[in-house]
MIMITI-305060 format. One record per residue (C-alpha): x, y, z; residue in one letter. Coordinates in steps of 0.1 Angstrom, whole numbers, plus 5000, padded with zeros to 4 digits. Layout:
# residues N
XYZA
...
***
This chain:
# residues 227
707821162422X
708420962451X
712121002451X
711921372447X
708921442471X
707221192490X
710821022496X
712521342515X
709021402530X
708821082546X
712621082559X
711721422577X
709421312594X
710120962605X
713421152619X
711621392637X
709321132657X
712420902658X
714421162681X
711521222701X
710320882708X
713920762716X
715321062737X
714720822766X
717620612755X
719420842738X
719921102767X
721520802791X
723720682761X
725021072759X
725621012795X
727120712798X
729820822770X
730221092784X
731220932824X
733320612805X
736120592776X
737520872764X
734821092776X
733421262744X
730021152729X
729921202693X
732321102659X
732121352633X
734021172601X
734021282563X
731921072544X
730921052505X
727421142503X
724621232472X
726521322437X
730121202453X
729921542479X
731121512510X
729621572540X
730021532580X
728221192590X
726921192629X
727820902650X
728320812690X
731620772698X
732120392702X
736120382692X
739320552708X
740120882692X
743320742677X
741920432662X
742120492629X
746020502633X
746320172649X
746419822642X
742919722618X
742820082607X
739420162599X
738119792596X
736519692628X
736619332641X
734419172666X
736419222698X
738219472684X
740619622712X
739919952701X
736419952712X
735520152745X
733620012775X
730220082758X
731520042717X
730919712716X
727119682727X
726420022706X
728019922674X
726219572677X
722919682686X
723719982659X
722520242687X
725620452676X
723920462641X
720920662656X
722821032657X
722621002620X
719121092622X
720021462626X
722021452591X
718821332574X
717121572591X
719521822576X
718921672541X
722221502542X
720721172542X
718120932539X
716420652556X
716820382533X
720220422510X
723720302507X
726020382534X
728320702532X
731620562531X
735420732537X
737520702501X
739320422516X
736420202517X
734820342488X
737920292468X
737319952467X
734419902445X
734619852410X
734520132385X
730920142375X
729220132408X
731720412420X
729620622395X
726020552402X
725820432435X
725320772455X
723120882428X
720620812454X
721620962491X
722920752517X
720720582542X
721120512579X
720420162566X
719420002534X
720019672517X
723519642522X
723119702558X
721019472566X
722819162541X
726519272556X
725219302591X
727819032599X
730419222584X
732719242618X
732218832620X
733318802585X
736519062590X
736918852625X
737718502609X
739018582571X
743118502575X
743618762550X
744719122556X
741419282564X
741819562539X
742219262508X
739319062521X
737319372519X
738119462481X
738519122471X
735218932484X
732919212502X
733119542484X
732219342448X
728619202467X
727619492486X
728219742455X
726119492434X
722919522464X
723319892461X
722919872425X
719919592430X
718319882453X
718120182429X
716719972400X
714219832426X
713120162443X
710520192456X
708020332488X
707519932491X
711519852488X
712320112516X
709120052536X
710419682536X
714119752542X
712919962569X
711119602585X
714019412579X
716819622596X
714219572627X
714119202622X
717819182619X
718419332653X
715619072668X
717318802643X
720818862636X
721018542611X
718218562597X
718118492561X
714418662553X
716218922532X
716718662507X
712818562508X
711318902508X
713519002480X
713818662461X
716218842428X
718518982451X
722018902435X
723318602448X
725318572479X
729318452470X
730218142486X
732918312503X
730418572521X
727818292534X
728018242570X
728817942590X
726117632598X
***
């Protein structure tokens, strides 16, 4: 009942006050895109979405237009030189998320969920989570949001070819959170994971994930971050 009612009721209308109560910083970020970079506002980019179907995931425009077909493809680093004037502080303040609120208003996505990912990146994750894991729709955030919210660090100091480190060490972990998630749904799972992305953005390396949620799968070695 609560994922087939109360879950799309609740992602309507936390979208709807969402757009309202942040117009005031999401009319000057239009601007400011608009005036700086390449001068266009918003990424449109094929994503999987709910059942495998594709769909067209909303996004401010935070990397050049031809990035995909330059060095680091479509893994982004920390200073990544493909970032425009204002990509770096919207990608790690995750203000370029925020136009995705208009696909969950159109019932593309969710609140909470795993992310919509191109087939490159989903191509990565083993076999049996490649079946399930958009049996729930995607989220603008959602548990492996908030535990990979280093993932750019990570990518930044890993001396193997990015593409590698993400199949061998990161696409494993964050398929087995999404998995963690839809046994563990729930209106107090998302109302939490909803509270934690917040905290994240206060306290980027902050561990309370792991203490909210204490049978979270464990974190690799490999993936823990530096003392």
């Amino acid at each position: 009942m609560y994922i087939s009612f109360f879950k799309r009721l609740i992602d309507l209308l936390l979208a709807l006050v969402a757009l309202i109560i942040l117009s005031p910083l999401l009319i000057p970020v239009c601007i400011g895109l608009l005036i700086t970079g390449e001068h266009y506002i918003f990424y449109f980019q094929k994503r999987i979405g709910y059942k495998n179907r594709y769909f067209d995931i909303w996004k401010f425009a935070t990397m050049l237009k031809a990035s995909p077909n330059l060095a680091g493809g479509l893994h982004t680093t920390k200073k990544d030189p493909r970032l425009m004037p204002m990509g770096g502080f919207l990608r790690k303040t995750k203000i370029n998320e925020l136009p995705q609120l208009v696909n969950i208003l159109i019932g593309d996505m969710s609140i909470i969920g795993p992310r919509p990912l191109v087939d490159k990146t989903f191509a990565p994750y083993p076999e049996h989570v490649k079946a399930v894991i958009y049996n729930v729709k995607p989220g603008l955030t959602g548990i492996g949001s908030i535990v990979f919210r280093d993932e750019e660090d990570l990518l930044s100091r890993t001396t193997m070819p990015l593409e590698e480190y993400y199949r061998v060490h990161i696409s494993p972990y964050k398929g087995e959170l999404e998995l963690w998630y839809q046994k563990n749904l729930s209106a107090y799972t998302d109302l939490m994971l909803v509270f934690l992305t917040a905290w994240a953005i206060v306290a980027p390396h902050s561990e309370l994930v792991y203490k909210v949620f204490k049978d979270l799968p464990e974190r690799p070695m490999e993936l823990r971050r530096r003392a």
